[in-house]
Backbone as a ProteinNet text record, in pm:
[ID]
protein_1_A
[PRIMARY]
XXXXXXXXXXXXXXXXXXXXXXXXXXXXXXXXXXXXXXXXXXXXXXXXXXXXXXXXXXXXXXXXXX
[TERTIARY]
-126.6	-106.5	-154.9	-177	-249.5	-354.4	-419.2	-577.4	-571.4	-448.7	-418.5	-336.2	-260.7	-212.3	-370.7	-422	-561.3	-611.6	-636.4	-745.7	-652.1	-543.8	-427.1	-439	-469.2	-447.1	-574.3	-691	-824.1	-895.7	-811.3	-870.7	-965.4	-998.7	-1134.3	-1233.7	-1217.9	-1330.6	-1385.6	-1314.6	-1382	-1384	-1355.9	-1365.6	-1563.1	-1570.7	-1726	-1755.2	-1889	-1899.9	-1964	-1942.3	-2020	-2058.4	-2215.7	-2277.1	-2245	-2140.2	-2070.1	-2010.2	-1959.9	-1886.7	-1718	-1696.9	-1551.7	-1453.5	-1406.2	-1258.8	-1170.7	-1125.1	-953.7	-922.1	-761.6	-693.8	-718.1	-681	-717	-627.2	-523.8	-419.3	-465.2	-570.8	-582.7	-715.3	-811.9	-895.4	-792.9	-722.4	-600.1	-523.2	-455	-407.7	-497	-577.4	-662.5	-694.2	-810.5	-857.3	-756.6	-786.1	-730.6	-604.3	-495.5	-360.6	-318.1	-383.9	-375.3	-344.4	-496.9	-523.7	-382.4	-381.5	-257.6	-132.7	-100.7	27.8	34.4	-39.6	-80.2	-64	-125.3	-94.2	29.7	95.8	226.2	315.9	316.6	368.4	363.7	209.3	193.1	301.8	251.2	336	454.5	506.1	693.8	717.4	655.6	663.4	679.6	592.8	573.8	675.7	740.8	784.6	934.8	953.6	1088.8	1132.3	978.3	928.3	1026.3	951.9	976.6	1105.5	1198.8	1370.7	1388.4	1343	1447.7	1470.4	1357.6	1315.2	1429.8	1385	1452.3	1615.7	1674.1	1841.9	1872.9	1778	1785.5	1812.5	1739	1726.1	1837.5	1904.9	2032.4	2158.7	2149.1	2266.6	2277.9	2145.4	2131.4	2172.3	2202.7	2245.9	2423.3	2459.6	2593.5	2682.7	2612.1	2650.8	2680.7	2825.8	2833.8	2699.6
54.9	92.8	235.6	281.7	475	420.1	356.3	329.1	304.5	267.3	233	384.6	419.4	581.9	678.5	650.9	751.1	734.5	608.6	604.2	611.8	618	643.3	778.9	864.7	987.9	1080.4	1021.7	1061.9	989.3	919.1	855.9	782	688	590	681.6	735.9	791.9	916.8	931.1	1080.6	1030.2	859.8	837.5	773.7	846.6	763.6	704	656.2	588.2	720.1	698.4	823.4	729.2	767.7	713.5	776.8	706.6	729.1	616	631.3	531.9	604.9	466.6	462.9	443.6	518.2	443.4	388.7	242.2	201.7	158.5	155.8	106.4	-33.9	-43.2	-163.6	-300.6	-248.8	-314.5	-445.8	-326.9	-427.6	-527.7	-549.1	-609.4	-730.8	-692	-758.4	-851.2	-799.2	-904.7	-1036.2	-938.9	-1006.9	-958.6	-941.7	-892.6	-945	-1066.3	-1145.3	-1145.1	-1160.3	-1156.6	-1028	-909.4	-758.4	-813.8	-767.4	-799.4	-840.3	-972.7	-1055.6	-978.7	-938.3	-837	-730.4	-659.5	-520.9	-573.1	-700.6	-736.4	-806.9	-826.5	-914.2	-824	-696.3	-577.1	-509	-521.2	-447.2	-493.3	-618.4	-663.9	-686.2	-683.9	-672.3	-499.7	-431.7	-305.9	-266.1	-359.2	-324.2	-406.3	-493.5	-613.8	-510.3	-443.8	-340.1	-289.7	-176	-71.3	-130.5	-269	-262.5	-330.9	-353.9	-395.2	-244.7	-108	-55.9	27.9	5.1	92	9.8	-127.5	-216.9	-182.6	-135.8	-123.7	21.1	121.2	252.3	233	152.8	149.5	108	-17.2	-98.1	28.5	63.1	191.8	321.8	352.3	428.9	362.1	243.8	206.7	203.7	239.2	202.4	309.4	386.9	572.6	650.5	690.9	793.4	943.7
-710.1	-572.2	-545.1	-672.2	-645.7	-514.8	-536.5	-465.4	-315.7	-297.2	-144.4	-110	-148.6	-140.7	-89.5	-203.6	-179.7	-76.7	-72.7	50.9	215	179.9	325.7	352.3	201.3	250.2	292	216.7	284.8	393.6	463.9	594.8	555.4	621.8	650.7	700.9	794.8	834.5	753.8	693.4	535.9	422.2	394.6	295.5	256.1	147.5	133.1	3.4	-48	-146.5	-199.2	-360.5	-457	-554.7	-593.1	-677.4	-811.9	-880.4	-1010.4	-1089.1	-1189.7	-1250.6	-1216.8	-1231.3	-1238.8	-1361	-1411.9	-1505.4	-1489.9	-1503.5	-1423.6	-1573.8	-1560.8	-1659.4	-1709	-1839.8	-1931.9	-1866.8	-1854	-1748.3	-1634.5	-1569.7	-1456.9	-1496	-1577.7	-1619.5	-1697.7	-1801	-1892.4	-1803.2	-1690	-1617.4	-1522.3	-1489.3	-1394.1	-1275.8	-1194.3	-1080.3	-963.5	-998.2	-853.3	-844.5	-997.7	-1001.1	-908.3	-974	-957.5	-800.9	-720.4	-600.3	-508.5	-556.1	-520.3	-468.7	-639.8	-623.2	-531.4	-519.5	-431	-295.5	-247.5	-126.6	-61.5	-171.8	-143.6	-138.2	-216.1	-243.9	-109.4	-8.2	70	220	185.4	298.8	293.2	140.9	191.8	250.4	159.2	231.8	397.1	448.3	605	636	580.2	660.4	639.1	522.7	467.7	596.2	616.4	722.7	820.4	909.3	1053.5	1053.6	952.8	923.9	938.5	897.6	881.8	1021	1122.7	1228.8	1312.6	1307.4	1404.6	1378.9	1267.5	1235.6	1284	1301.9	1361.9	1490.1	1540.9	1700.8	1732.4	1688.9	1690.9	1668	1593.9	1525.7	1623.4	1710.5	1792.2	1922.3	1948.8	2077.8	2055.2	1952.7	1932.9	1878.1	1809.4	1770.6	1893	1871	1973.6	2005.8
[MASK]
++++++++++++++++++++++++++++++++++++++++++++++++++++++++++++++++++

């Protein structure tokens, strides 16, 4: 998940391609591309799905807090 961090924090629009090699861990070749992949996105979206539970229980708690 570093890779999605990174690229959140250098924007799309400043992010570019560099003609280099890359190193990634043995890990993610070992498990599998697509497993990897998979996980990161299932990961991503409970995250957001966390996110907009915890906004929605603020709002609720704020209509009812003195």
């Amino acid at each position: 998940m570093e890779d999605v961090d990174l690229v959140r924090r250098i924007g799309r629009r400043r992010l570019r391609t560099l003609a280099c090699a890359a190193t990634t861990s043995a890990a993610a070749g070992a498990n599998g591309w697509l497993k990897r992949n998979g996980t990161n996105i299932v990961a991503l979206r409970c995250s957001a799905a966390l996110a907009r539970r915890v906004i929605r229980i603020a709002s609720l708690w704020s209509l009812i807090a003195p």
